[in-house]
C-alpha positions as CSV (number, residue, x, y, z in Angstrom):
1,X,15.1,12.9,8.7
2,X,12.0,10.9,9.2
3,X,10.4,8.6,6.4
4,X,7.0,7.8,5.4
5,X,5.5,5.5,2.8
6,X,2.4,5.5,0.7
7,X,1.3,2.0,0.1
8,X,-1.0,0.3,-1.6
9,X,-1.8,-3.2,-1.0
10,X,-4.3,-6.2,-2.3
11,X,-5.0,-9.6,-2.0
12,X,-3.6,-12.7,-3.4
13,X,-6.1,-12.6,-6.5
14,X,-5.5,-8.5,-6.7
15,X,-9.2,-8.1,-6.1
16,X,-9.1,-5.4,-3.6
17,X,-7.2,-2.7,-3.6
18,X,-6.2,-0.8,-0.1
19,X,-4.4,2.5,-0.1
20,X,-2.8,3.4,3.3
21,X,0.3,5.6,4.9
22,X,2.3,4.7,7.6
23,X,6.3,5.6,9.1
24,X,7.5,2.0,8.9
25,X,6.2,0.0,5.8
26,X,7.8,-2.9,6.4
27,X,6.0,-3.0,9.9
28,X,3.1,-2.2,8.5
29,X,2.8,-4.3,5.6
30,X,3.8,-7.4,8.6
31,X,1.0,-6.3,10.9
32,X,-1.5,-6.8,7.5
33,X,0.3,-10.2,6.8
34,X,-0.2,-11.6,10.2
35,X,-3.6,-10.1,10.9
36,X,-2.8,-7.7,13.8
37,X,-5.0,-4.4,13.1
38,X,-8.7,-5.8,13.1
39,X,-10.8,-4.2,10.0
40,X,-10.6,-4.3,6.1
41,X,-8.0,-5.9,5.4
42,X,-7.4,-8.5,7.7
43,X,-11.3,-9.3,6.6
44,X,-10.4,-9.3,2.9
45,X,-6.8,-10.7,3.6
46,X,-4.8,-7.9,2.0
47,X,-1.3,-8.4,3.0
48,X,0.5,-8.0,-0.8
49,X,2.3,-5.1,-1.0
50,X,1.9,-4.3,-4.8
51,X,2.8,-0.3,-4.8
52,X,4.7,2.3,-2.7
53,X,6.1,5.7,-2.5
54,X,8.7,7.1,-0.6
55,X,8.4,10.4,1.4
56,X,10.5,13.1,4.0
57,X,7.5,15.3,5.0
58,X,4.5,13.9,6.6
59,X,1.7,16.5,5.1
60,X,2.9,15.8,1.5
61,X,2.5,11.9,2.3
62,X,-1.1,12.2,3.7
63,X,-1.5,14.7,1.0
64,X,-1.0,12.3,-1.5
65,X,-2.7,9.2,0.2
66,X,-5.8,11.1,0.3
67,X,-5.3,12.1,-3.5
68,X,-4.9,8.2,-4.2
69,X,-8.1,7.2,-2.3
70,X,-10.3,9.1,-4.5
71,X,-8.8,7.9,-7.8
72,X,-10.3,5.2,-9.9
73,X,-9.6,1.9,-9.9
74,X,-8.3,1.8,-13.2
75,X,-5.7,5.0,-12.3
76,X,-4.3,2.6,-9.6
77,X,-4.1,-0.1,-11.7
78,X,-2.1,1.8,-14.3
79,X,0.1,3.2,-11.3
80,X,0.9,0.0,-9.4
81,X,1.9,-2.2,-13.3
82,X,3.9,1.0,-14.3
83,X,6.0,0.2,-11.3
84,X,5.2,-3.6,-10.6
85,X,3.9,-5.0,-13.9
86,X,3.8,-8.4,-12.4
87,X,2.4,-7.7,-9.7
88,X,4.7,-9.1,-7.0
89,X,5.0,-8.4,-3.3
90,X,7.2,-6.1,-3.1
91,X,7.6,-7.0,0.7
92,X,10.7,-9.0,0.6
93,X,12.1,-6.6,-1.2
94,X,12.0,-3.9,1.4
């Protein structure tokens, strides 16, 4: 059984808000920490992992990443504090 993970990161003042998918979260969320992938968020320095769900089948993962990216901001805010009120980086954690 394969995993996948809907994220959704920010920066350290929870300014911007990036919404991405990947196989391997915890690699993921390093390669934002350390800069690796050159684009938005190394330019906006998001590497806080605030939000994430878990998921089996890759088409329901991307199906709901691409459902995330056209909420509002204020949806995602509600979604990430219902699950990470403080918002912490939930990185460690993993």
């Amino acid at each position: 059984m394969k995993n996948y993970y809907v994220y959704i990161a920010t920066n350290k003042n929870n300014t911007v808000l990036y919404t991405g998918v990947t196989n391997n979260v915890k690699r993921r969320m390093y390669e934002h920490k350390e800069k690796l992938v050159k684009g938005f968020t190394s330019r906006y320095n998001v590497n806080k992992l605030v939000y994430f769900e878990h998921f089996t089948d890759i088409n329901q993962a991307i199906h709901r990443e691409k459902q995330l990216k056209k909420w509002k901001r204020d949806w995602k805010i509600e979604l990430i504090e219902n699950m990470n009120s403080e918002w912490n980086d939930l990185y460690n954690d993993l």
